[in-house]
C-alpha positions in Angstrom: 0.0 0.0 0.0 2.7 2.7 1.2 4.5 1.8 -2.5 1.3 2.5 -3.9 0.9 5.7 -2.4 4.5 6.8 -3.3 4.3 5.6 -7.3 0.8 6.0 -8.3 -0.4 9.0 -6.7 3.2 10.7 -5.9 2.8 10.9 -2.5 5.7 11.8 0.2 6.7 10.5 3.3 4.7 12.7 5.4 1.7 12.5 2.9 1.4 8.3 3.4 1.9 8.7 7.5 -1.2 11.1 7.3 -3.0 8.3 5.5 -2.1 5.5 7.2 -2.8 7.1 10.5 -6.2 7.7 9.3 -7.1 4.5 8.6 -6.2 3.3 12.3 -2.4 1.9 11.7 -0.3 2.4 14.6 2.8 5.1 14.4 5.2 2.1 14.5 4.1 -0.3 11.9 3.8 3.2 9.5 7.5 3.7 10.4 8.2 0.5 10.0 6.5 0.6 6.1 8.2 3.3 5.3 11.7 2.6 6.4 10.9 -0.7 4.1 10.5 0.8 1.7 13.4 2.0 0.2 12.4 4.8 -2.0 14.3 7.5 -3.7 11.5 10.3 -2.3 13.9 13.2 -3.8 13.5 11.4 -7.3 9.8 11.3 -7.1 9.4 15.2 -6.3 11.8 16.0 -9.0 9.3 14.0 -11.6 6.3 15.6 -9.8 8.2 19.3 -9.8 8.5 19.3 -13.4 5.5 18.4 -14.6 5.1 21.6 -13.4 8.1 23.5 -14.2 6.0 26.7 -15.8 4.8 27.4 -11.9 7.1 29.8 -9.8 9.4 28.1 -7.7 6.3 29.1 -4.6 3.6 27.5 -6.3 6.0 24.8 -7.0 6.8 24.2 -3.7 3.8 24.5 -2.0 2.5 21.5 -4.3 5.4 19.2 -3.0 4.9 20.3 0.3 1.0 19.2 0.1 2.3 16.3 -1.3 3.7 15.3 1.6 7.8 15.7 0.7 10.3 17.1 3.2 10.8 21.4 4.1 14.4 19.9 2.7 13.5 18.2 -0.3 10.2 20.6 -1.4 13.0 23.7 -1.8 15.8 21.7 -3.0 13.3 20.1 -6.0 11.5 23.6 -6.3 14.6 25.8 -6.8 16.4 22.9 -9.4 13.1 22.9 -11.2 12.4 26.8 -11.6 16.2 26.9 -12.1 16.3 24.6 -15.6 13.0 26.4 -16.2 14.2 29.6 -16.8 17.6 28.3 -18.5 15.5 26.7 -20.8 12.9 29.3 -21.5 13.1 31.6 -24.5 14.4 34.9 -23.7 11.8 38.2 -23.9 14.0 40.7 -24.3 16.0 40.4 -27.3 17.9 43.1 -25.9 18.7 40.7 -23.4 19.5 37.9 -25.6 23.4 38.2 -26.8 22.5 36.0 -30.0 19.7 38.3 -31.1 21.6 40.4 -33.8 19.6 43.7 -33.9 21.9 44.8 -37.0 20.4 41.5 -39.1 16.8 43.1 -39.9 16.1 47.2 -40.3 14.0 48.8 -37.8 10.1 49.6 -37.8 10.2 51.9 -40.8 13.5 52.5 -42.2 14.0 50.1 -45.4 
């Protein structure tokens, strides 16, 4: 069940303790799951972080945070995420862009 929580619906840690207490397990056999369990949580908020890599790096981490993932991991995933994001993304200031060659086309008018 706790493996199914962690691949399926992307749950953390936390996330599956809050679930499993709810359905009346005691504290110890939750630990006890978990520590079985031998999952790579920072690898499953990573995939879960960007999927939604066009949020801020707030909205980002308050997702993973709901989701149940660490204070540790949640900032760590969010700021690596938003980071590529904005590496990746198109600039929208040419002027900004050292590639953009403003000499290569005429400006608005003068032909």
């Amino acid at each position: 069940m706790t493996r199914h929580m962690a691949t399926l619906r992307g749950y953390g840690p936390r996330k599956i303790q809050q679930n499993l207490r709810q359905r009346g397990l005691a504290k110890p056999l939750i630990d006890e799951a978990l520590a079985e369990l031998e999952f790579d949580w920072r690898a499953s908020a990573l995939r879960l972080g960007h999927r939604r890599a066009h949020k801020t790096r707030e909205q980002i981490a308050r997702f993973l945070a709901g989701r149940g993932f660490s204070g540790e991991i949640v900032w760590d995933v969010a700021r690596e995420v938003s980071d590529a994001a904005s590496r990746d993304a198109p600039s929208s200031h040419p002027e900004e862009d050292p590639s953009a060659d403003a000499s290569a086309s005429p400006a608005w008018g003068e032909e």
